[in-house]
C-alpha positions in Angstrom: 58.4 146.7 90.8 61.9 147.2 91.8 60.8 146.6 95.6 59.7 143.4 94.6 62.7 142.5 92.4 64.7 143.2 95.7 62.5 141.3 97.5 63.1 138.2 95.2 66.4 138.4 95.1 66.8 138.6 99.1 64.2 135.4 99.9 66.4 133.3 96.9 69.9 134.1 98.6 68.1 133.4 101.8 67.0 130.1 100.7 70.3 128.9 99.0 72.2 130.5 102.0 69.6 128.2 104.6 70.1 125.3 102.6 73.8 125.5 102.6 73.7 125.5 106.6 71.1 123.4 106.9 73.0 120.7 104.7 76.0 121.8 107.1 74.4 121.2 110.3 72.1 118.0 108.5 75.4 116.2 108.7 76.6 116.7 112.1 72.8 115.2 112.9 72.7 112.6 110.8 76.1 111.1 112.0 74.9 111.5 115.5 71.9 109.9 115.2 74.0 107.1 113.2 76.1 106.9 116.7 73.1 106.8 118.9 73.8 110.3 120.3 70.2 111.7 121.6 69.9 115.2 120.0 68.4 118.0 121.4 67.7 120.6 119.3 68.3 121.2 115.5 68.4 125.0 114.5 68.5 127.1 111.2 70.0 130.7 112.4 70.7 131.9 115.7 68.9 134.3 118.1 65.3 134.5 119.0 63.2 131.5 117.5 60.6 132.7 114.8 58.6 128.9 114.9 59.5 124.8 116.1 58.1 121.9 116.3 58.7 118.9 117.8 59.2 115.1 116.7 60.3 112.2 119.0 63.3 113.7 121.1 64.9 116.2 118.9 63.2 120.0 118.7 63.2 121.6 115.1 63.8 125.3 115.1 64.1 128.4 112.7 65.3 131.4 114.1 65.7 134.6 113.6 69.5 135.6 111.9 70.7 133.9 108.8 74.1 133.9 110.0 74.8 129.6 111.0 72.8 127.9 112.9 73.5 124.3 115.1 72.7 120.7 116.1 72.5 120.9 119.9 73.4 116.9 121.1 73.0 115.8 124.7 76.5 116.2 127.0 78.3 118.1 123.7 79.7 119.6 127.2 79.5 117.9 130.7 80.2 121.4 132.1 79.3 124.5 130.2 76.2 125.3 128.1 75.5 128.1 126.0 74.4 131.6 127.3 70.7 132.1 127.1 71.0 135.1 125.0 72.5 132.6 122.4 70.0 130.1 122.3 71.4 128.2 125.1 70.0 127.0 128.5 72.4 129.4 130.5 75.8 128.5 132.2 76.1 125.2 135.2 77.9 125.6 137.7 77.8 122.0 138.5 78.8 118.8 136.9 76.2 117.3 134.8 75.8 113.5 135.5 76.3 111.2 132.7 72.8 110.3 131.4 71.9 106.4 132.6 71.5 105.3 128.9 74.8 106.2 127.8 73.8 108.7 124.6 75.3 111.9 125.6 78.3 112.9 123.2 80.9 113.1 125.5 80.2 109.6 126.6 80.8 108.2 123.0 84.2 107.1 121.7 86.5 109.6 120.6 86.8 108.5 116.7 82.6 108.6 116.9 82.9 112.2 118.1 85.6 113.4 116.0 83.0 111.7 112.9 79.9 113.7 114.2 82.6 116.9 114.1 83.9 116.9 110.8 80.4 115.7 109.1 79.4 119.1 108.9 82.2 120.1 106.8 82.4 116.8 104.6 78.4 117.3 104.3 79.5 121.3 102.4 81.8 119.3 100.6 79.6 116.8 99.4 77.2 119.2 98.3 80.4 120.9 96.4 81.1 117.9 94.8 77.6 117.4 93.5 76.9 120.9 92.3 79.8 120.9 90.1 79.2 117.0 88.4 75.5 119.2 88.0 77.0 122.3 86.7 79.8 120.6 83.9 77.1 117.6 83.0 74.5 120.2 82.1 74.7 123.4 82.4 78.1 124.4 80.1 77.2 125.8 76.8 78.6 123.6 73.8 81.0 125.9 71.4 80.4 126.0 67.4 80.4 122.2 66.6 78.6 121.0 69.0 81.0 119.8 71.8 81.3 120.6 75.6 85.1 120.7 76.4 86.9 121.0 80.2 89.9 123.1 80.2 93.3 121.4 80.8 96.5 123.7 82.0 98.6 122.1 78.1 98.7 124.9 75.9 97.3 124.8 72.6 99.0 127.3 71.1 100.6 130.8 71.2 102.1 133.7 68.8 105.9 133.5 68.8 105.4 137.6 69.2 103.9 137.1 72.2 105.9 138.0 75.4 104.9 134.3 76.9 106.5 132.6 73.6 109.7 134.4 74.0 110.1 133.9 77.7 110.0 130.5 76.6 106.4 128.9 76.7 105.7 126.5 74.0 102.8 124.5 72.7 102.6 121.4 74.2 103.8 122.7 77.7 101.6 121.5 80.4 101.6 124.2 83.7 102.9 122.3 86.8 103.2 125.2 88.9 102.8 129.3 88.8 104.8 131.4 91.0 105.3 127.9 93.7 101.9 127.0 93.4 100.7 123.8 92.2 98.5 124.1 89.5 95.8 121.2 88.9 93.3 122.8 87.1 92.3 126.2 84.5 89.9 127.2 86.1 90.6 127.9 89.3 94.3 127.2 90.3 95.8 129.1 86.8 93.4 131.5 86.9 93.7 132.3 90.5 97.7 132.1 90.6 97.6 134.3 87.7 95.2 136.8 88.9 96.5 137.4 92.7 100.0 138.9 91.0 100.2 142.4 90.7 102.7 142.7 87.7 101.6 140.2 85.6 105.2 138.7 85.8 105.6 134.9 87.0 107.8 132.1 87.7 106.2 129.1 86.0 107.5 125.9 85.7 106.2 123.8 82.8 106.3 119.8 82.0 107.3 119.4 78.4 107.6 116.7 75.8 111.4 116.3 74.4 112.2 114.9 70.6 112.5 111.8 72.3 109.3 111.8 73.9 110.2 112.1 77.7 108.9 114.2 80.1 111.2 117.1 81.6 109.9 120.1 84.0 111.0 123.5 83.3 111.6 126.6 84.8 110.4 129.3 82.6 111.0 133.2 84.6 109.0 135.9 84.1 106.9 134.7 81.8 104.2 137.8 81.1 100.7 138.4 80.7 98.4 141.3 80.3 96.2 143.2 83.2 93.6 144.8 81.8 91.1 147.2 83.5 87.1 147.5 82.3 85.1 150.0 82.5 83.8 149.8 85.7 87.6 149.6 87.3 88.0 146.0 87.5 90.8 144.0 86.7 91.1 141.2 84.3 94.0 139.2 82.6 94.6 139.1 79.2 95.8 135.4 78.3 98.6 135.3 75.4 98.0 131.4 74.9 95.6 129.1 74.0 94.8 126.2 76.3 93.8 122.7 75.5 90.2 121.5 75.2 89.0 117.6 76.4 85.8 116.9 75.2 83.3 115.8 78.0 82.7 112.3 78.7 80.9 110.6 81.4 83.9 109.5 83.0 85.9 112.5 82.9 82.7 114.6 83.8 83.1 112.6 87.6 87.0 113.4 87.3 87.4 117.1 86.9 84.3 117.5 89.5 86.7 116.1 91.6 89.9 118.2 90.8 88.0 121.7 90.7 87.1 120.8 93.9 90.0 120.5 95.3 91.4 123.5 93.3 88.5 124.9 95.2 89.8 124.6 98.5 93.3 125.1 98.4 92.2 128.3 96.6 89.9 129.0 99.8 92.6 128.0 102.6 95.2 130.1 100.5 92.8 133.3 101.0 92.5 132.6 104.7 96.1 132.7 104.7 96.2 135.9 102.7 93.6 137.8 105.8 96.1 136.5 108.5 99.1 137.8 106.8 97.4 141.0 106.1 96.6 141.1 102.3 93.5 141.3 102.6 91.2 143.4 105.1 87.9 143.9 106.7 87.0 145.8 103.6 87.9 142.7 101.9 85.4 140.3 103.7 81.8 139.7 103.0 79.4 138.2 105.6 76.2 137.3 105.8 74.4 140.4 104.8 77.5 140.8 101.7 76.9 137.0 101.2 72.9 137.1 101.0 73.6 140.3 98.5 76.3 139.0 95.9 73.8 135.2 95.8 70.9 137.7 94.8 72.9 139.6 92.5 73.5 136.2 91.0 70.1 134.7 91.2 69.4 137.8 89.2 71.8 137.2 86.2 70.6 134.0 86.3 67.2 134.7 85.2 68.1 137.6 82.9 71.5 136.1 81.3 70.9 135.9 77.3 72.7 132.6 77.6 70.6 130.3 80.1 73.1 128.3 80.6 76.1 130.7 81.3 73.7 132.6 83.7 73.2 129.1 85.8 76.3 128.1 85.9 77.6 131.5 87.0 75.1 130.8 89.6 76.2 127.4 90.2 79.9 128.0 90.8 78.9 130.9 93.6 77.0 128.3 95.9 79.7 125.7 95.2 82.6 128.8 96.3 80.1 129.5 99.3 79.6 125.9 100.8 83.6 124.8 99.8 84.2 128.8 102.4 81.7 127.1 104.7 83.1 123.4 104.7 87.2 124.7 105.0 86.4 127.6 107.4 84.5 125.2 109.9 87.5 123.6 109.9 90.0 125.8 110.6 91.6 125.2 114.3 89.7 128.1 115.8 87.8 128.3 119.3 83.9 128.3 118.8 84.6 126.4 115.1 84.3 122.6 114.2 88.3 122.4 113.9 88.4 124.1 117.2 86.0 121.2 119.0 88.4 118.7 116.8 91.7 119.7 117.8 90.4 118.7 121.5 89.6 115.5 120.3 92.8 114.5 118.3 94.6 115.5 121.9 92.4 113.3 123.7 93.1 110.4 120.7 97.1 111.2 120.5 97.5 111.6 124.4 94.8 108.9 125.7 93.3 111.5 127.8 90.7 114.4 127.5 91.4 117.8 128.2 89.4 119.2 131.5 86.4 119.9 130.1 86.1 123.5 132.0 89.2 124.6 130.0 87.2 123.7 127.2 84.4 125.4 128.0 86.1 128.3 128.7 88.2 128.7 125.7 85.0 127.9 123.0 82.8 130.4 124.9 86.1 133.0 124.5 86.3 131.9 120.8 82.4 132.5 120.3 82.4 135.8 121.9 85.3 136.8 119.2 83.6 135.0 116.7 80.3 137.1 116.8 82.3 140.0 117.2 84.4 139.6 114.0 80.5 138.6 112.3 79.3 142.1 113.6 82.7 144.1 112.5 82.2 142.4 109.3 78.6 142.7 109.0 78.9 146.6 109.5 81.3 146.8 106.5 78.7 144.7 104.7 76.2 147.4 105.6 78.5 150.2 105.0 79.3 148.6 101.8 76.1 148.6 100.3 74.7 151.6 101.4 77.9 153.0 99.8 
């Protein structure tokens, strides 16, 4: 029985994992198509092929890792192909020639190219965006009378024992920023500014209401909460105030969508910024295999929560963290990634002129080399991890 509970669990991360690069890699297709760019090849995973099939000019494949996978358009490079061992065709030596029907990618105009780049990433956000209108329109459990309220960052209300009270926090205060960080929503920016502080002591600057009525900001220092431990070691925070409730409408359901998910990925770009600076480490990273493990953990409570609801949401907010990771990490200006391929084309927009296209070739295959080397560092430490 346990076997097969594993089992289940895997084949459900798989599946929400797939569909998350398949939506991924759907956009960079659909966009080509939509610019008349012939496309080759569209692939779930990388490595050996398991199955394909063919319709019209494109070839649909699955293959064999779970780690990505890729929309392969004609001319994506008029010089350099992917290795063989990679899925590719092997390496030219020679200049391709433009294709007599003009449909190759590097043939298109630069602002059509630099579209078919970033769909991939606005297609993770979409989905995002939709998972959490989903998640807050149906899936939040309604408290004692009735109502289903969104958090604001006002506060409510607060003990004038406790240490946030005389530090200087008031009701009526709404958060504007914790320790220089913006804060737009509960959730995730408070929660997260909070959290990622390791004395529980912060520099939060407040918007609040004088007699009068006006708005003034200030600057309340060292304002203190509690870090709590449970039992199995991990830490929590122990709020001291209450925070304002707004009662879900249509409308405002569309609204704080919208602001989570942008909450969502500043909170995702400020973590890459924590690995590069060193706060975090290899330990700290999850691939594929850590990925596929913490989805089926959460399929799991998902389907044995007492609370339904609680269970799929908690469910719901780890795909929408996973594809918002996806979306902002394809992005980022790196060899081998979507914001690599894009900072080429914003030269070749800016300067009126492409970079040689060997150079290019070079430095992506250089940046995919890395790149599956950091994916097999990491997926070790996945591996370790769990064996552990």
């Amino acid at each position: 029985m346990t076997f097969l509970v594993t089992a289940g669990k895997i084949l459900a991360a798989l599946l929400i994992f797939g569909i998350i690069i398949m939506l991924h890699e759907f956009g960079h297709f659909i966009v080509a198509k939509l610019c008349r760019v012939k496309v080759n090849e569209f692939a779930i995973g990388m490595g050996p092929k398991l199955f394909k099939f063919g319709r019209g000019e494109t070839k649909y494949t699955l293959r064999l890792l779970p780690i990505g996978g890729f929309c392969a358009m004609e001319g994506e490079d008029p010089e350099t192909e992917m290795p063989e061992a990679l899925g590719g065709s092997g390496f030219q030596k020679e200049k391709v020639a433009p294709p007599d029907d003009g449909r190759a990618f590097y043939q298109k105009k630069v602002w059509q190219r630099i579209l078919i780049v970033v769909a991939g990433a606005v297609m993770n956000l979409v989905l995002g965006y939709v998972l959490l209108i989903v998640n807050y329109a149906f899936c939040q459990t309604p408290n004692a009378n009735g109502e289903v309220l969104f958090s604001t960052t006002t506060i409510h209300s607060l003990k004038e024992e406790t240490p946030a009270y005389q530090t200087g926090l008031r009701a009526g205060d709404t958060i504007v920023s914790i320790n220089g960080r913006r804060v737009v929503t509960a959730d995730f920016d408070m929660v997260s500014a909070l959290q990622s502080d390791e004395d529980g002591v912060f520099d939060m600057v407040v918007k609040r209401n004088d007699a009068e009525g006006k708005a003034e900001k200030v600057l309340l220092e060292d304002v203190t909460f509690t870090l709590n431990t449970d039992e199995a070691g991990n830490r929590y925070l122990q709020y001291d105030f209450v925070i304002v409730g707004e009662e879900r409408t249509f409308g405002n359901t569309f609204l704080h969508a919208l602001k989570n998910e942008y909450s969502l990925g500043v909170m995702v770009w400020r973590s890459l910024g924590d690995i590069l600076t060193g706060k975090y480490g290899l330990n700290d990273l999850s691939g594929p295999v850590g990925t596929v493990d913490v989805i089926g953990d959460a399929v799991e409570n998902a389907v044995t929560h007492s609370d339904r609801l609680a269970g799929l949401s908690s469910l719901l907010i780890l795909i929408i963290l996973i594809t918002v990771n996806v979306g902002v990490f394809n992005l980022l200006p790196l060899p081998a990634l979507d914001g690599g391929r894009l900072v080429f084309l914003l030269f070749e927009l800016i300067f009126r002129r492409k970079v040689p296209a060997k150079y290019e070739g070079i430095v992506n295959f250089i940046g995919l080399i890395l790149l599956l080397l950091l994916m097999v560092a990491v997926t070790y430490s996945d591996i370790t991890k769990l064996i552990g």
